[in-house]
C-alpha positions as CSV (number, residue, x, y, z in Angstrom):
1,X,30.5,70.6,-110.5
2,X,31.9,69.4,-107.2
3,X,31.8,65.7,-105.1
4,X,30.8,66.2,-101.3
5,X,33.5,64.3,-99.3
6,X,33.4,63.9,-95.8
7,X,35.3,66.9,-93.9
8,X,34.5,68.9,-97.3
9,X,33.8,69.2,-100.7
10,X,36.1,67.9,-104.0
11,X,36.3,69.4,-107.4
12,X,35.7,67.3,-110.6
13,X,38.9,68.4,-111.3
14,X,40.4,67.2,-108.1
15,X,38.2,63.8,-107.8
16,X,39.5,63.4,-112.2
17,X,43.2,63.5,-110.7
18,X,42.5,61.7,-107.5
19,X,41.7,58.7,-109.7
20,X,44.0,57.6,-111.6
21,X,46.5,58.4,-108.5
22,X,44.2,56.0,-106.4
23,X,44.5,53.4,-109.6
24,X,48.3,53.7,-109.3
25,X,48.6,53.0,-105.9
26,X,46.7,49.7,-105.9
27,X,48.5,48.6,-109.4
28,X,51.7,49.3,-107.5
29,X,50.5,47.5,-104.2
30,X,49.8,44.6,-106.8
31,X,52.6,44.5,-108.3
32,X,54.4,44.2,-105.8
33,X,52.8,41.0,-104.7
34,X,53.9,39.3,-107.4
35,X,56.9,38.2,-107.2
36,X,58.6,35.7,-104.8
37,X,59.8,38.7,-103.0
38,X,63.1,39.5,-101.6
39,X,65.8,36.6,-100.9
40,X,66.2,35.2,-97.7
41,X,69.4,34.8,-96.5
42,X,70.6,31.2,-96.2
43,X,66.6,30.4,-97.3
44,X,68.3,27.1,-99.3
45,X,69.2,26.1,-95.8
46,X,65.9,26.0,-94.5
47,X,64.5,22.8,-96.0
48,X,67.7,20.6,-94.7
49,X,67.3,22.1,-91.4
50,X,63.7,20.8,-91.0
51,X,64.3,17.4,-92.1
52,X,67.5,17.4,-89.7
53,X,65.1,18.6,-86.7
54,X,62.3,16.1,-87.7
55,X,65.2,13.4,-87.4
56,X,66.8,14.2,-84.6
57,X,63.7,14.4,-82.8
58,X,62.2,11.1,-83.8
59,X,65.4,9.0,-83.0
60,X,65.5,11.1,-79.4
61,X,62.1,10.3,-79.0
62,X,62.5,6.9,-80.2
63,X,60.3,6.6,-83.0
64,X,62.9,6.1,-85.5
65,X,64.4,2.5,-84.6
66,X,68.2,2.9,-84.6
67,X,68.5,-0.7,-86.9
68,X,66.9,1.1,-89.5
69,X,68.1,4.4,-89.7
70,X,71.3,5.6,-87.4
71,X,70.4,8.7,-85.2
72,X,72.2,11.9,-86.6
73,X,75.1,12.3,-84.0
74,X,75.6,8.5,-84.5
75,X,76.4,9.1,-88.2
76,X,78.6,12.5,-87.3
77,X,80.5,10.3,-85.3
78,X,80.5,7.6,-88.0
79,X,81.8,10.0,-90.2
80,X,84.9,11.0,-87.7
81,X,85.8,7.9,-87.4
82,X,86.1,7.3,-91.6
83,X,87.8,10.8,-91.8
84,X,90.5,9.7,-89.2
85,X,91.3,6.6,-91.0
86,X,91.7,8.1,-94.3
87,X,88.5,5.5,-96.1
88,X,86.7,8.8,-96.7
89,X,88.6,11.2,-98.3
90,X,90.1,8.6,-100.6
91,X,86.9,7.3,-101.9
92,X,85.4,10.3,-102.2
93,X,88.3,11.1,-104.1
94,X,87.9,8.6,-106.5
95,X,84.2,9.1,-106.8
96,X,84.9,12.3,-107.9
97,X,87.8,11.8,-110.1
98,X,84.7,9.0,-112.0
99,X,82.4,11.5,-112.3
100,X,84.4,14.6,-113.4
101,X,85.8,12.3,-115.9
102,X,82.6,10.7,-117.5
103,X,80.9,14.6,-117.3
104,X,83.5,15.9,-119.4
105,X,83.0,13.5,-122.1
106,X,80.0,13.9,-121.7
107,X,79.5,17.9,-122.2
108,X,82.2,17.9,-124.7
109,X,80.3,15.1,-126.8
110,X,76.9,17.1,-126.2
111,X,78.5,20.6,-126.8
112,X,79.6,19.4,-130.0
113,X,76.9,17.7,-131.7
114,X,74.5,19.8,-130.3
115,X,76.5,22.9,-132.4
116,X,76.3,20.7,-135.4
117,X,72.7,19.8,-135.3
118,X,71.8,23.6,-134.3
119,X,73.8,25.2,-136.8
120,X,73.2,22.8,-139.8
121,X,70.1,21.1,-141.0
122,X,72.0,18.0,-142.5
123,X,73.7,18.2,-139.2
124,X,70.1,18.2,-137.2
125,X,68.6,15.4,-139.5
126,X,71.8,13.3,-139.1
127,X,72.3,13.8,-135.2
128,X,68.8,15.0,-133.7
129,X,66.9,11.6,-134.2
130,X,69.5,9.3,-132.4
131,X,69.3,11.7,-129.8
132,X,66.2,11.9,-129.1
133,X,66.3,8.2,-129.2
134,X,68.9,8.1,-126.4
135,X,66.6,10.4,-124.4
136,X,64.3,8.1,-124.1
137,X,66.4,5.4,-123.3
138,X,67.8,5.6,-119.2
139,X,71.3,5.4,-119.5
140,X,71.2,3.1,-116.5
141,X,69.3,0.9,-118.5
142,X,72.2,0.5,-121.0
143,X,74.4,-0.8,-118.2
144,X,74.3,-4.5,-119.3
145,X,75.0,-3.5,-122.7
146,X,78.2,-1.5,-121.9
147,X,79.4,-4.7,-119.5
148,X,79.1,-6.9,-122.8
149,X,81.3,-4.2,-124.2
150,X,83.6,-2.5,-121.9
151,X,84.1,-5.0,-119.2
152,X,83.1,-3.7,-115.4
153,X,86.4,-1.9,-115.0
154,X,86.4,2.0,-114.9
155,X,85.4,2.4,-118.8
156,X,82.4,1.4,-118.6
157,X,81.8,3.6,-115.4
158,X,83.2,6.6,-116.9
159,X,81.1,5.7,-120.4
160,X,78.1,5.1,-118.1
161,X,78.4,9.1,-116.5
162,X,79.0,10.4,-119.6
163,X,76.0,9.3,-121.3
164,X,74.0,10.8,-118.6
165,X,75.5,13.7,-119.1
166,X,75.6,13.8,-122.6
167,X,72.1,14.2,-123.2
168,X,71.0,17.2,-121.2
169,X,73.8,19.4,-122.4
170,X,72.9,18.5,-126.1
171,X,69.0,19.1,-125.6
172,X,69.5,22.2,-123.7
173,X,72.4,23.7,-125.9
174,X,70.4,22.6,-129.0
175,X,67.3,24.2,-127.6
176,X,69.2,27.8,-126.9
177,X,70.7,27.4,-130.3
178,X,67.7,27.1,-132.0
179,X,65.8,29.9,-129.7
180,X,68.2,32.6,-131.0
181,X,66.1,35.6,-132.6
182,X,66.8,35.3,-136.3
183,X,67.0,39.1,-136.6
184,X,70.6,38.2,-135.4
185,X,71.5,36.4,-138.2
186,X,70.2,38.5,-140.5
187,X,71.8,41.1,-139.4
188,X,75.2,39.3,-138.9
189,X,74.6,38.5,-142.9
190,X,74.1,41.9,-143.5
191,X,77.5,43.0,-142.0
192,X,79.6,40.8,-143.5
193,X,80.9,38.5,-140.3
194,X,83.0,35.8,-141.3
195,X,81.9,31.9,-139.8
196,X,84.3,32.7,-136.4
197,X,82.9,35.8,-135.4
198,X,79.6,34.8,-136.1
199,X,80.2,32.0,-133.5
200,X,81.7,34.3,-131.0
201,X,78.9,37.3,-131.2
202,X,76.0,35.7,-132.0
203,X,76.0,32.0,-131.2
204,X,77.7,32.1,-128.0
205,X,75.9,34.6,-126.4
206,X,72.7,33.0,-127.8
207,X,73.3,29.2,-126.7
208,X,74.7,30.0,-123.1
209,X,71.5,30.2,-121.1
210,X,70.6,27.0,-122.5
211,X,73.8,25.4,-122.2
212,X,74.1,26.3,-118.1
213,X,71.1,25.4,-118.0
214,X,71.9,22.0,-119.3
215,X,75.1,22.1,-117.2
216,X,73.1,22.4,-113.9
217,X,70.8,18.5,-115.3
218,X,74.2,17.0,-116.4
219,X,75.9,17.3,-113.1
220,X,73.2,16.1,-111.4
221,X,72.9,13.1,-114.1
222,X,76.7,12.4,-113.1
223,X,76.7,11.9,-109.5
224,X,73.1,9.7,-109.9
225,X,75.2,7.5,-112.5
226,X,77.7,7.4,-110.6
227,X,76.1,6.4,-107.8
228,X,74.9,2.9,-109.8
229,X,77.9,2.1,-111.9
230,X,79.7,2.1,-108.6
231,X,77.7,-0.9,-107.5
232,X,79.3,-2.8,-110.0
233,X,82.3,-4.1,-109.5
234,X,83.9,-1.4,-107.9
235,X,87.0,-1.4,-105.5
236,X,86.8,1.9,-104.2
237,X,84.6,5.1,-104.3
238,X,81.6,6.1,-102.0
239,X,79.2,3.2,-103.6
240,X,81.7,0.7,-103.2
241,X,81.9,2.2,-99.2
242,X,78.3,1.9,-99.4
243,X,77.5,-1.5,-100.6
244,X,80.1,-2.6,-98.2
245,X,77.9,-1.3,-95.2
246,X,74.8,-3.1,-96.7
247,X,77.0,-6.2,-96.2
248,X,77.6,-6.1,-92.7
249,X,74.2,-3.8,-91.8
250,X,76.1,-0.6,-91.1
251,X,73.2,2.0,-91.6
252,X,75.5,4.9,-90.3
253,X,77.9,4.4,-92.9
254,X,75.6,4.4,-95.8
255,X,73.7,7.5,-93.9
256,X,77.2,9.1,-94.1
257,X,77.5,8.0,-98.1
258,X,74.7,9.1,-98.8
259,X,74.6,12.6,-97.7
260,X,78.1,12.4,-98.8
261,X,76.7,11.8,-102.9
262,X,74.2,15.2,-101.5
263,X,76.6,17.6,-100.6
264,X,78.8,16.7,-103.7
265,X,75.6,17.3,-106.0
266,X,75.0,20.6,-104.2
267,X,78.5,22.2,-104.4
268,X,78.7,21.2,-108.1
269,X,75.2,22.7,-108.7
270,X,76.1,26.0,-107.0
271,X,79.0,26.2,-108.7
272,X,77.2,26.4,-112.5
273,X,74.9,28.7,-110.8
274,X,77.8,30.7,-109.9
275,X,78.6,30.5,-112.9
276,X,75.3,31.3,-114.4
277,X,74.8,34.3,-112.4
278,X,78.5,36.1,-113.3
279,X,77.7,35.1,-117.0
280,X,74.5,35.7,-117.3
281,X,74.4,38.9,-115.0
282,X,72.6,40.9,-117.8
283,X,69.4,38.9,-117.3
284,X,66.7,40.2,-115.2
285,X,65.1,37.4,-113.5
286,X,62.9,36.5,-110.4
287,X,65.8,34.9,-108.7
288,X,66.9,38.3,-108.4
């Protein structure tokens, strides 16, 4: 039996194994549409850019009045200036120094409970609740509370960061720790491992997704703490630089603050994700 076919004539044999070849193809065309595709280089750049251009061109044009917001090559030069004088680097040095202090409280305290809670059910019943309490609590809202009982000197800063950070490193940590395929165990049971290796080949590898992951919200929940508690009371830092620019109407200066607090929240975010990718480098993922 044979198909007519324009320039001649097919098989059924031929047309049988033309099929499933044809089928192939258009899976594979498919396929390949669904992904994000290939990484662009510098693509992260390409949002920034857009809002840079869409500045720049409405204070050229005017549109963007100059008492509002500074025109970008007003706040570069802004920015000079503060770097010549020293102001900048010194309170972004102390800025920093507040919130790398308060996020490792903070991950240490929501490390360690969250390995209690995930690894012990008295733990979980003891530790879980509260913290799910906290969750829904802003830490931000606690601020008056901690000024009753810290003062407004740099504890109650520090305390402040590390309760923002505290939480998404426990939930996250918790979360991968609970995730873990309990085949694993079983088998670690089976084989004898003693409490320390367990941890090691079997908890670790299990919980780390989870707890980068949480990394990557607790660094970003320590510079937006950071960039509150600052308001209080504070006699140095980038908020302190800031709220001192409100004072006198200096829109250039809190421009340069503020993409100051953005380019400190994207370094620290690329580092974990550094991080993620070397430790994590078995994972096949769409981020390629």
């Amino acid at each position: 039996m044979s198909t007519d076919v324009p320039g001649g004539r097919l098989s059924l044999a031929e047309t049988t194994k033309a099929a499933p070849a044809a089928g192939n193809a258009g899976r594979r065309v498919a396929r390949r549409r669904l992904g994000p595709g290939r990484p662009i280089p510098y693509g992260r750049a390409l949002g920034p850019l857009l809002l840079l251009a869409v500045w720049s061109a409405g204070s050229a044009t005017g549109l963007i009045d100059a008492r509002n917001l500074s025109a970008p090559w007003t706040v570069v030069t802004t920015a000079g200036d503060l770097i010549a004088d020293g102001r900048l680097q010194s309170n972004v040095w102390t800025s920093t120094e507040r919130a790398l202090s308060g996020l490792a409280y903070g991950t240490a305290a929501g490390l360690l409970l969250a390995l209690i809670a995930g690894l012990s059910r008295l733990g979980e019943g003891v530790i879980d609740g509260p913290v799910q309490i906290k969750r829904g609590i802003p830490s931000l809202a606690l601020i008056p509370l901690l000024i009753l009982w810290f003062g407004i000197g740099e504890s109650m800063k520090v305390i402040t960061i590390a309760l923002g950070a505290f939480v998404p490193v426990y939930i996250h940590t918790h979360n991968g720790l609970r995730t873990i395929d309990s085949r694993y165990v079983e088998l670690a049971e089976t084989l004898g491992l003693s409490r320390p290796r367990f941890l090691l080949h079997i908890v670790l590898p299990g919980a780390l997704p989870g707890f980068l992951l949480g990394m990557r919200f607790a660094v970003t929940a320590a510079w937006l703490a950071l960039a509150v508690v600052e308001q209080v009371n504070a006699t140095s830092g980038i908020g302190y630089m800031m709220g001192l620019a409100r004072t006198y109407g200096q829109t250039d200066i809190i421009i340069v603050g503020l993409v100051v607090y953005g380019l400190l929240g994207l370094l620290s975010d690329g580092l974990v994700r550094l991080v993620e990718r070397k430790v994590l480098s078995w994972r096949r993922t769409l981020a390629g």
